[in-house]
C-alpha positions as CSV (number, residue, x, y, z in Angstrom):
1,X,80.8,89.0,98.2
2,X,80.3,92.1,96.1
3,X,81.1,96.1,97.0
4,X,80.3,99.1,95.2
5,X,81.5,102.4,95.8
6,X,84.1,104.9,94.6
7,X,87.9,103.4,93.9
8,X,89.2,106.4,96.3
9,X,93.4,104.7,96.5
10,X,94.7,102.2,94.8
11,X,98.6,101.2,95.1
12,X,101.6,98.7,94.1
13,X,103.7,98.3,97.4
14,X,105.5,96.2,100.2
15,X,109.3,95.6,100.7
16,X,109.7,91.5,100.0
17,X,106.4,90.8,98.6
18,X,104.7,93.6,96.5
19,X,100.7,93.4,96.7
20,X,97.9,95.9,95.5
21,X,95.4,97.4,98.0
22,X,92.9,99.5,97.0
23,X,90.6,101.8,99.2
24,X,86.7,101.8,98.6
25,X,84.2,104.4,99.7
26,X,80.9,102.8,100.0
27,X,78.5,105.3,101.4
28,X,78.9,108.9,101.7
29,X,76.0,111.3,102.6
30,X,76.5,115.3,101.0
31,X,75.0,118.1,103.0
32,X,73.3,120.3,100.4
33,X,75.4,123.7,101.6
34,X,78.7,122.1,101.4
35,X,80.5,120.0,98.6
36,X,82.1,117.5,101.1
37,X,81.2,114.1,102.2
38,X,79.5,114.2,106.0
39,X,79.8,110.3,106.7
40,X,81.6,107.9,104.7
41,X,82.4,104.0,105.0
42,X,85.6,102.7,103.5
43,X,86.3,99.4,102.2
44,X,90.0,98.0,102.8
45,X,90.6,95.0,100.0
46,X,93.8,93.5,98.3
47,X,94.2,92.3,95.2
48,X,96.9,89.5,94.5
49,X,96.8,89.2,90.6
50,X,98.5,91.6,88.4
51,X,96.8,92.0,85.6
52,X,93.8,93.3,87.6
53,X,96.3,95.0,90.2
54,X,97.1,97.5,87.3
55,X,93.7,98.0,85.4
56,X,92.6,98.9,89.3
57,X,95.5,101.5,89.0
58,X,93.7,103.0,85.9
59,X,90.2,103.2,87.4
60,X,91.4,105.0,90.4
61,X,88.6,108.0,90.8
62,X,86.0,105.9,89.3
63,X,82.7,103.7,90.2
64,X,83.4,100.2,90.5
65,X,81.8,97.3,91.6
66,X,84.7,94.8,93.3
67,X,84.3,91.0,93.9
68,X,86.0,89.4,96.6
69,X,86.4,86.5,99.0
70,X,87.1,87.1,102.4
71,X,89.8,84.7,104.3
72,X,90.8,84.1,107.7
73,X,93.5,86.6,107.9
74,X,95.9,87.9,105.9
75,X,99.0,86.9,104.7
76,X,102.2,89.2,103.3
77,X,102.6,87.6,99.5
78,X,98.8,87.8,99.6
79,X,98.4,91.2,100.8
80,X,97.7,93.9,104.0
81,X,93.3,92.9,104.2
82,X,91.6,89.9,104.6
83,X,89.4,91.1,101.5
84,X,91.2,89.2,98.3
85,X,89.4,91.0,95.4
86,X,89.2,89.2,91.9
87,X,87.5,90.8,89.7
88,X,86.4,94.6,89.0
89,X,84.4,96.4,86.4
90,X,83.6,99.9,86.3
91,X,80.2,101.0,86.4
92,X,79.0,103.3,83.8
């Protein structure tokens, strides 16, 4: 599948196996009097290549569109989600 939104977290961690995860904000609806989100939904996804682990790093606090396959559960060398993203470009 495919998510949009804005690349809100992205980190390098774990103790035996070290995965990316990234945090997505999909939706977010801005009262006109205040300059803060009132809803938003967030998008939990893992990344298990490196390459694209650290270019996600560099795009934190930017528009992205995210590609993904979802599995049956997750696994620790393969990451914390169920969401294995591989591919993202920024959107302009």
């Amino acid at each position: 599948g495919n998510r949009s939104g804005l690349l809100q977290k992205a980190s390098h961690k774990g103790n035996v196996f070290k995965t990316y995860e990234g945090e997505l904000v999909l939706n977010s609806l801005l009262n006109s009097t205040t300059a803060g989100p009132l809803s938003t939904e967030k998008f939990f996804f893992s990344v298990d290549n490196k390459q694209l682990g650290e270019k996600m790093r560099e795009w934190e606090g930017k528009r992205v569109v995210v590609r993904y396959k979802e599995k049956k559960g997750s696994l620790p060398w393969r990451g914390d989600t169920r969401y294995i993203v591989d591919s993202i470009r920024v959107v302009e």
